[in-house]
N, CA, C and O atoms as a DFTB+ gen file, in Angstrom:
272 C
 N C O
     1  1      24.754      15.318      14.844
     2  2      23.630      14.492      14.432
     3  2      24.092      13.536      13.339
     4  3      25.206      13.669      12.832
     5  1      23.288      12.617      12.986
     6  2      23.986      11.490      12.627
     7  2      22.637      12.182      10.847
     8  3      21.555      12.733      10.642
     9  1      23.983      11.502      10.004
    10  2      23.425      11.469       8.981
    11  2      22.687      10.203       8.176
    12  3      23.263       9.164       7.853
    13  1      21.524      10.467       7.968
    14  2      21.128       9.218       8.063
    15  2      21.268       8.681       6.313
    16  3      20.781       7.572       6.089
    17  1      21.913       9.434       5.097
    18  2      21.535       8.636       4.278
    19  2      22.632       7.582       4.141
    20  3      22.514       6.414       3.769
    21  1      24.153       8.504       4.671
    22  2      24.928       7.633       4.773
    23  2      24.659       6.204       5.799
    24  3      24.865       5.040       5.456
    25  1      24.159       6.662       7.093
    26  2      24.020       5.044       7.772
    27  2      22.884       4.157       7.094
    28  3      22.652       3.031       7.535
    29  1      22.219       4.654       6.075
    30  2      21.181       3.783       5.111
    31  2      21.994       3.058       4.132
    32  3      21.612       1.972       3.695
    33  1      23.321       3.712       3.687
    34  2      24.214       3.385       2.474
    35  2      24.642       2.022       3.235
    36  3      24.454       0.850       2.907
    37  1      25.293       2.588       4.380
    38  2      26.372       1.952       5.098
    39  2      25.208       0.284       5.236
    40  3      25.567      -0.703       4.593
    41  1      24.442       0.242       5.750
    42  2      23.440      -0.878       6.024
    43  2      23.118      -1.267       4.740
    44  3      23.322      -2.470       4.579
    45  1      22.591      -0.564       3.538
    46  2      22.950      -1.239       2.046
    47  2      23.992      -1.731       1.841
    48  3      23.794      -2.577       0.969
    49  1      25.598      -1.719       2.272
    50  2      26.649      -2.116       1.449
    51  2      27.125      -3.694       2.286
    52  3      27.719      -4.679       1.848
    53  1      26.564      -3.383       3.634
    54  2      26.432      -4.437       4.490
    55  2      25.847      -5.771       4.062
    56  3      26.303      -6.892       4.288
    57  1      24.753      -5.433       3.403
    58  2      23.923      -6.335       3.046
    59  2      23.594      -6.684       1.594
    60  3      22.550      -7.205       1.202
    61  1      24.440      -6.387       1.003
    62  2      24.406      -6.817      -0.714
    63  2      24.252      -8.244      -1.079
    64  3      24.873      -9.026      -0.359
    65  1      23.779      -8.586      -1.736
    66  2      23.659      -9.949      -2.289
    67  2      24.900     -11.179      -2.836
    68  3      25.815     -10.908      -3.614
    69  1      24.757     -11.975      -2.475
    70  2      26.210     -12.594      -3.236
    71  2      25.557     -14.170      -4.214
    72  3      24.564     -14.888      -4.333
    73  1      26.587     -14.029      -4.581
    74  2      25.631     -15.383      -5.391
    75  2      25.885     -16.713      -4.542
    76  3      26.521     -16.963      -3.518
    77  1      25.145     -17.414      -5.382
    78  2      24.567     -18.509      -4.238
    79  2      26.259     -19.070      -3.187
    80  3      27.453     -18.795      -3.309
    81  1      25.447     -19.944      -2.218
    82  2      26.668     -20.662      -1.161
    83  2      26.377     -22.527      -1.914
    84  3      25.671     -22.991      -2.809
    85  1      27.197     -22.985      -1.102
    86  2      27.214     -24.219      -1.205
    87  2      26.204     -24.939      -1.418
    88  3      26.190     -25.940      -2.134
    89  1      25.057     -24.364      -0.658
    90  2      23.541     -25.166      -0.893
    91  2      22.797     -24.182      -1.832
    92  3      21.636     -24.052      -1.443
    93  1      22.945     -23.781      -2.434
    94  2      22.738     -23.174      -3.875
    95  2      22.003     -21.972      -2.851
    96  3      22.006     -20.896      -3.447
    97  1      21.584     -21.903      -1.932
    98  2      21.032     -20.371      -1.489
    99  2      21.611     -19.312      -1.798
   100  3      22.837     -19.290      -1.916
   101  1      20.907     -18.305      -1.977
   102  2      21.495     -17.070      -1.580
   103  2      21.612     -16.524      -0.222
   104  3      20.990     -16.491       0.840
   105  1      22.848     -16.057      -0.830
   106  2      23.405     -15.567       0.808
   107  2      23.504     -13.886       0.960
   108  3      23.497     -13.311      -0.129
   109  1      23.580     -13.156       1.951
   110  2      23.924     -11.642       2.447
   111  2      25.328     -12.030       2.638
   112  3      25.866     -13.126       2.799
   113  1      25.787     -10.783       2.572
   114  2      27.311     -10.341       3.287
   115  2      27.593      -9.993       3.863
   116  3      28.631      -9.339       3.957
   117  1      26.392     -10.362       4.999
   118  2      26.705     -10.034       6.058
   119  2      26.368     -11.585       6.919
   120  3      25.790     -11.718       7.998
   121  1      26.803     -12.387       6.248
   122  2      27.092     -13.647       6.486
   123  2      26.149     -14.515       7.166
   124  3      26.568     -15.446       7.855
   125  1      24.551     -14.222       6.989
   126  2      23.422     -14.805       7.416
   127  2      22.916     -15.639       6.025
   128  3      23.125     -14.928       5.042
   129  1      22.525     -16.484       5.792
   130  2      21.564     -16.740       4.319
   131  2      19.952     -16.573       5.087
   132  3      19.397     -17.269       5.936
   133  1      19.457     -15.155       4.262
   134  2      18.019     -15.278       5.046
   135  2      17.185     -16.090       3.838
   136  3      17.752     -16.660       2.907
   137  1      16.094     -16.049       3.981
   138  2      14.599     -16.419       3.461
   139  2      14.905     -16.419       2.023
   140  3      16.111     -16.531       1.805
   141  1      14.290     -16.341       1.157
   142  2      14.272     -16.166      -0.164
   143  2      13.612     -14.537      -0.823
   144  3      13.224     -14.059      -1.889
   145  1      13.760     -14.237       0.262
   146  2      12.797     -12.856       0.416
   147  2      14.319     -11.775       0.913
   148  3      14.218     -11.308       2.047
   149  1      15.340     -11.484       0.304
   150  2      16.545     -10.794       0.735
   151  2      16.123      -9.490       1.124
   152  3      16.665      -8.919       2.070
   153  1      15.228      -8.992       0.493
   154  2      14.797      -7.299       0.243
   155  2      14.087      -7.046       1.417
   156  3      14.169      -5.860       1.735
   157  1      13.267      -7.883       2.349
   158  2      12.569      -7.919       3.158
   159  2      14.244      -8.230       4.555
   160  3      14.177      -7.539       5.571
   161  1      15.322      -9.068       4.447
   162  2      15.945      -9.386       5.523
   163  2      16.750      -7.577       5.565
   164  3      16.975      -6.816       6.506
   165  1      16.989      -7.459       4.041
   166  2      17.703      -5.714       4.161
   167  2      16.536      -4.474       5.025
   168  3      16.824      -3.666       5.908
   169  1      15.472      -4.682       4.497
   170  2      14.637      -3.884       5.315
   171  2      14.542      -3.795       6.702
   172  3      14.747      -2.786       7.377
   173  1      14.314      -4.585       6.980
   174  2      14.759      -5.211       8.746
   175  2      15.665      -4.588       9.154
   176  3      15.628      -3.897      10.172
   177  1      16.939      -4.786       8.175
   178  2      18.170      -4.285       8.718
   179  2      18.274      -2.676       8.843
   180  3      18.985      -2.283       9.769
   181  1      17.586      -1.574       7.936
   182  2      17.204      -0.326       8.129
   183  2      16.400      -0.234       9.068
   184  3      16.844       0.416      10.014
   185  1      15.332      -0.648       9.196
   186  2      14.445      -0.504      10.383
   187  2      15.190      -0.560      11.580
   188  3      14.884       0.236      12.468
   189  1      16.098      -1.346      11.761
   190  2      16.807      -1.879      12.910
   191  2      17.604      -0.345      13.241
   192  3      17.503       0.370      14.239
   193  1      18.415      -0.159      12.004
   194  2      19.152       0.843      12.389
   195  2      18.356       2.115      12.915
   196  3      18.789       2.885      13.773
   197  1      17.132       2.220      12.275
   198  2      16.681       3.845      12.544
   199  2      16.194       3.653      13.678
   200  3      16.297       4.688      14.336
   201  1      15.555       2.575      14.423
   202  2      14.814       2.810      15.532
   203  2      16.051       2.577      16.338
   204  3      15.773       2.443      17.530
   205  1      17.524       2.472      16.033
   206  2      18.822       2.926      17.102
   207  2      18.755       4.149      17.243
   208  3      18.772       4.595      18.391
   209  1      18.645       5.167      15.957
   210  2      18.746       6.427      15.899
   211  2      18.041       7.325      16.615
   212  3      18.404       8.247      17.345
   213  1      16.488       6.734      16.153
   214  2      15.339       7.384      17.009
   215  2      15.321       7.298      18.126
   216  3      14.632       8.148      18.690
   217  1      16.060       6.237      19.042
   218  2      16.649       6.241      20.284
   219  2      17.727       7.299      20.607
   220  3      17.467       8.364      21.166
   221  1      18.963       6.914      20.206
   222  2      19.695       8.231      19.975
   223  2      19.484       9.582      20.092
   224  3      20.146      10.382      20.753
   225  1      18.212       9.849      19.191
   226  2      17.759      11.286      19.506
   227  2      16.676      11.576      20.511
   228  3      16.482      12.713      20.941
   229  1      16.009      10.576      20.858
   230  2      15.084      10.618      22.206
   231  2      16.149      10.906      22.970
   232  3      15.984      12.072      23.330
   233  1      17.033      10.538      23.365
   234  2      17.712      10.657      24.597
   235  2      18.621      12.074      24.423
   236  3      19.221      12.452      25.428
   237  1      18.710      12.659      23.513
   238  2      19.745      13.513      23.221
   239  2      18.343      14.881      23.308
   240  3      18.727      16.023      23.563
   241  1      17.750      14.788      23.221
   242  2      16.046      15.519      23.499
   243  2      15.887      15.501      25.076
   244  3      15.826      16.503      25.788
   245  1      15.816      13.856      25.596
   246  2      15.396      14.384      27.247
   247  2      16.640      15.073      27.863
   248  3      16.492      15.734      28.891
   249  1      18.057      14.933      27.191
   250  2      19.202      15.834      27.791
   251  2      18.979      17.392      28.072
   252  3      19.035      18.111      29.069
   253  1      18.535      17.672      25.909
   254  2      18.447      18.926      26.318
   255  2      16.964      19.339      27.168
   256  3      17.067      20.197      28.045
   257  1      16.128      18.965      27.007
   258  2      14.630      19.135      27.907
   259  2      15.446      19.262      29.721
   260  3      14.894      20.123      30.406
   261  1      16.212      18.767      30.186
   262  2      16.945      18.501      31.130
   263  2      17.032      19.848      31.430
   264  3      16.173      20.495      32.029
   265  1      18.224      20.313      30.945
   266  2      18.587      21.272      30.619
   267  2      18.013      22.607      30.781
   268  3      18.508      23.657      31.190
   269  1      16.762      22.283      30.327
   270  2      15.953      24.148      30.704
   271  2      15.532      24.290      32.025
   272  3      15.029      25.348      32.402
C-alpha cells in the first residue's frame, strides 16, 4: 500500500515556490506559472494525486472481491 504522507511530501516538494520569472510572476517548480493563487494550483496537485490512489485501491479491492 502506498503511503500517502510521503506521496503528499513528494507533490509538496514538486511544487514549491520560486521567486519570480522573467515577467515578474511567480512561478512552481514544476515549471507551470499558475494564477496568483499558488496554494490553490498545489492543492489541485494533491487532489490529483489521491484520486490516482483512490483508484489504485478501488481496483486492488475489486481484485481481491474477485477473489472470494
Amino acid at each position: 500500500m502506498t503511503d500517502l504522507i510521503a506521496d503528499i511530501s513528494d507533490v509538496l516538494g514538486k511544487h514549491e515556490k520560486r521567486d519570480g520569472d522573467e515577467d515578474g510572476q511567480r512561478s512552481c517548480m514544476c515549471g507551470v506559472t499558475p494564477s496568483s493563487d499558488h496554494s490553490t494550483h498545489v492543492a489541485r496537485a494533491i487532489v490529483s494525486r489521491l484520486h490516482y490512489l483512490g483508484a489504485l485501491l478501488d481496483e486492488e479491492l475489486t481484485v481481491l472481491e474477485g477473489a472470494e
